[in-house]
C-alpha positions in Angstrom: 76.6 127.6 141.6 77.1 124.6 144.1 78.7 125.2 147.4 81.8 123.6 146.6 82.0 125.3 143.4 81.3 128.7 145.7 84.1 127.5 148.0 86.7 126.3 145.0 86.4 130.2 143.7 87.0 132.0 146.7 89.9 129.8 147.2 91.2 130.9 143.9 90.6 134.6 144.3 92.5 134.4 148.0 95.1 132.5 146.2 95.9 135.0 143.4 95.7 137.8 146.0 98.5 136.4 148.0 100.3 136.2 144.5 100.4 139.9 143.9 101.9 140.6 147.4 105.5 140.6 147.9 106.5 138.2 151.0 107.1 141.5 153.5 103.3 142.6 152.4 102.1 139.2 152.9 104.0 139.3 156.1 102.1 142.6 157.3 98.7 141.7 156.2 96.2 141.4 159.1 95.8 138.0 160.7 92.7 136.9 161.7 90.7 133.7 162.9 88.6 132.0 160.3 85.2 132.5 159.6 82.4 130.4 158.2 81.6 131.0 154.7 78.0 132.2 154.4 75.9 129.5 151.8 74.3 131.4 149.1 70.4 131.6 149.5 68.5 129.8 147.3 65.0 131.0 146.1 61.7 130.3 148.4 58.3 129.9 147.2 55.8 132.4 149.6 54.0 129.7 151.2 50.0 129.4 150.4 49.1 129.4 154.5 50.8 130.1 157.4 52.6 127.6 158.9 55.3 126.6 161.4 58.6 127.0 160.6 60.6 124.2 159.1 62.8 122.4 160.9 66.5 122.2 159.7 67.7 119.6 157.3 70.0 117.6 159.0 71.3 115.7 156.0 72.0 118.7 153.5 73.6 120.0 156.5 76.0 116.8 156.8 76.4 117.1 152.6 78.6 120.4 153.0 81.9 120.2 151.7 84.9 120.0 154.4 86.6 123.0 155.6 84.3 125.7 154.4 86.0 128.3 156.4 87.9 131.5 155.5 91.9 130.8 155.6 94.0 132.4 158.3 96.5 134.6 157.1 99.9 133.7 155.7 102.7 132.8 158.1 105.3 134.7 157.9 108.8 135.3 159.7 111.1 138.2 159.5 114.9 138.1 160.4 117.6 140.4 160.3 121.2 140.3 161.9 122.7 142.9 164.2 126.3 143.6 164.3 128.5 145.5 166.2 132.0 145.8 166.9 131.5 147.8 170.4 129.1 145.5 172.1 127.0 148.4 172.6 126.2 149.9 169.3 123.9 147.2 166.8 123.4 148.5 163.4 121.3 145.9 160.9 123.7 144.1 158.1 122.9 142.4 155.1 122.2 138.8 155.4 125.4 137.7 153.3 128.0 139.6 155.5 130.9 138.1 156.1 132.2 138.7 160.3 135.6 138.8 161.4 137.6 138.2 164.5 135.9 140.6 167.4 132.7 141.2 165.8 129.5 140.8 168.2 126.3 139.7 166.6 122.7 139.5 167.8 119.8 137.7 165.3 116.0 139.3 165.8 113.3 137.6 165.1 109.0 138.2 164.3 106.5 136.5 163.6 103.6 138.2 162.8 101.1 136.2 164.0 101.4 133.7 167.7 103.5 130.8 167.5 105.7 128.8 168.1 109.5 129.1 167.8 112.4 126.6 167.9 116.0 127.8 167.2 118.8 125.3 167.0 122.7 126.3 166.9 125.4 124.6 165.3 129.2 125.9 166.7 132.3 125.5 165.0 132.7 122.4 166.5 130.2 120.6 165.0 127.4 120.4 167.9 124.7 121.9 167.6 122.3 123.4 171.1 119.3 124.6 171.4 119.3 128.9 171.7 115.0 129.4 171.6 113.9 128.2 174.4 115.5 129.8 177.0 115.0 130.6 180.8 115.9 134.1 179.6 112.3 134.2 178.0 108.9 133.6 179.5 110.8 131.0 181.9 111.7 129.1 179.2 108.3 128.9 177.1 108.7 128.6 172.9 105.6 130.4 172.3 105.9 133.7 170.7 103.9 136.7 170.3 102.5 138.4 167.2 105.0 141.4 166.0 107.2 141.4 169.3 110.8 140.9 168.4 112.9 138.4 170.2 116.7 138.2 170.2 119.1 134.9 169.6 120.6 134.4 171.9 118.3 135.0 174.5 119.9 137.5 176.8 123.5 137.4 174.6 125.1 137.8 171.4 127.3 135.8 169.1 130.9 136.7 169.4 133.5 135.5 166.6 136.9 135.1 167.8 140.0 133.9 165.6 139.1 131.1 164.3 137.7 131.2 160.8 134.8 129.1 160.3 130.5 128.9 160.2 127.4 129.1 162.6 124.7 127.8 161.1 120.8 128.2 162.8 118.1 126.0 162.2 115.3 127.9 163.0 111.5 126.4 162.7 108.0 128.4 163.3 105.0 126.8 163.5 101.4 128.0 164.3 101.2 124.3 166.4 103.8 122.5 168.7 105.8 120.2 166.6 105.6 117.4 168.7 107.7 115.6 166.7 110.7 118.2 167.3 110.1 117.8 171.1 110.0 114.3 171.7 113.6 113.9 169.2 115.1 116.5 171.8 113.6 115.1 175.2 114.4 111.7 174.0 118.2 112.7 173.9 118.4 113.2 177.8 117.1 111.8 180.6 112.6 111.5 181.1 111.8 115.2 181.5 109.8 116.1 184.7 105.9 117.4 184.2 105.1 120.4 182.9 101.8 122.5 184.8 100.3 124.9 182.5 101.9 127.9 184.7 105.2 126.5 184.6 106.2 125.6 181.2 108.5 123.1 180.5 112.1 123.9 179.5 113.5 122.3 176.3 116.6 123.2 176.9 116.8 121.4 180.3 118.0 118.3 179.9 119.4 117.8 176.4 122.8 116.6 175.0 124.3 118.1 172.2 122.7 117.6 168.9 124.5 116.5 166.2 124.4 117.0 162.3 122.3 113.2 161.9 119.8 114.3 164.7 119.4 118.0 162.6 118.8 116.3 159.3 116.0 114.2 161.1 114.1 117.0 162.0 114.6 119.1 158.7 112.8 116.5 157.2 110.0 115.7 159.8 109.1 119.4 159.2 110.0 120.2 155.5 107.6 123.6 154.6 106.1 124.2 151.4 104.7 127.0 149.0 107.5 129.2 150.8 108.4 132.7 149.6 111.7 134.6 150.5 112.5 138.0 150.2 115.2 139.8 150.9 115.0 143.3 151.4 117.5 146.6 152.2 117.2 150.0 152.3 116.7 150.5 148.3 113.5 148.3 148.9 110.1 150.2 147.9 108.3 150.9 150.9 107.6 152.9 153.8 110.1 151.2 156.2 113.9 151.1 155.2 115.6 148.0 156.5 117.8 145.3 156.0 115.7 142.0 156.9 114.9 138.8 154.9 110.8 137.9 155.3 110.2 134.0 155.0 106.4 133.9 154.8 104.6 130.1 154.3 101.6 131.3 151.9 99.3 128.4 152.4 97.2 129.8 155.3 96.8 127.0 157.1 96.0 126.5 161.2 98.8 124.5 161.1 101.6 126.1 159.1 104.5 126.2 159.9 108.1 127.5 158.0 111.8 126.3 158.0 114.6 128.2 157.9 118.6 127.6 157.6 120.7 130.7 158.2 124.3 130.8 158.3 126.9 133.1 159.9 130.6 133.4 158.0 133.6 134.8 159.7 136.8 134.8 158.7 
């Protein structure tokens, strides 16, 4: 068996493992760095004398196929929303709840490996702002930790007053910066100032509202595929009962990344 052949089959295996996990097991399995796939040893003749040892072959070296490495883990991201019509008491609902006039509403999110987060917000009046980044949060810094939950809005909560209408939240992690994202949201205010690596820069500085056109332009420079959704409540097998939705990107790629559009009704 040739080392490609070697690398196409462990590929395949990975591949159909990930296929028998539901997207909240795929979400809990461990995440690890990637590690070189050992080559297969190939047969030696005992050599006649003693001699020197050989000195490695540069050029079969060279001839190994690209990106024989183990995969990272699947991506994943798990959300839940949490209402309450006290302000103080949050209970998890089910994604498809409806709010009305007085509710209070806080969205969690984890990812389950480090990364980095981006949360837009579009109002009933059309504009949308960014929530994730905010000062409330590592000064401002988008990077997130594996399994720590983070509230939107940082340091807040939605409240629905009397007018009937939807939120909507673009939400985007991604196991690199999307530069792409950044420069479209800088570019809408003024130059921002420079960032030191102890003082990370603030997204949310110095932007204007977004609008619908601006939204639609970075949906597709950062369209995620081989996605899997599930949607889970406390009739869910398992050990954990919970109302959540798990987005999980299944690729295992350094540089995955997932999109998600959620949207709040009240009425």
């Amino acid at each position: 068996m040739t080392r490609t052949s070697l690398f196409i089959t462990i590929l395949s295996a990975s591949s159909a493992f990930c296929q028998t996990l539901t997207p909240r097991e795929l979400f809990y399995k461990p995440v690890s760095s990637p590690a070189p796939i050992a080559s297969p040893k190939q047969p030696t003749k005992a050599p006649a004398t003693k001699k020197a040892a050989p000195k490695e072959n540069k050029s079969e070296v060279a001839k190994a196929p690209v990106g024989v490495a183990a995969s990272y883990a699947p991506l994943g991201l798990r959300y839940s929303l949490l209402h309450s019509t006290d302000g103080a008491n949050y209970n998890e609902v089910d994604g498809e709840t409806v709010f009305h006039s007085g509710d209070k509403l806080k969205v969690t999110v984890q990812s389950n490996d480090p990364a980095q987060l981006y949360v837009i917000a579009r109002g009933s009046s059309g504009n949308w702002n960014v929530l994730f980044p905010s000062a409330e949060v590592g000064g401002g810094d988008n990077r997130v930790t594996a399994m720590q939950s983070y509230e939107i809005p940082p340091g807040g909560r939605f409240y629905f007053d009397e007018n009937p209408g939807e939120e909507k939240l673009f939400v985007i992690l991604s196991r690199k910066p999307v530069e792409n994202l950044e420069t479209l949201i800088y570019d809408l205010g003024k130059k921002p100032k420079e960032s030191t690596p102890d003082k990370p820069l603030m997204l949310a500085q110095r932007i204007s509202p977004i609008d619908d056109a601006m939204v639609g332009r970075l949906r597709a420079g950062v369209q995620s595929r081989d996605l899997v959704f599930e949607k889970v409540d406390e009739k869910t097998a398992g050990p954990k009962k919970e109302k959540a939705v798990y987005v999980v990107n299944k690729t295992g790629a350094a540089d995955s990344r997932l999109v998600v559009d959620l949207t709040l009704r009240h009425r």
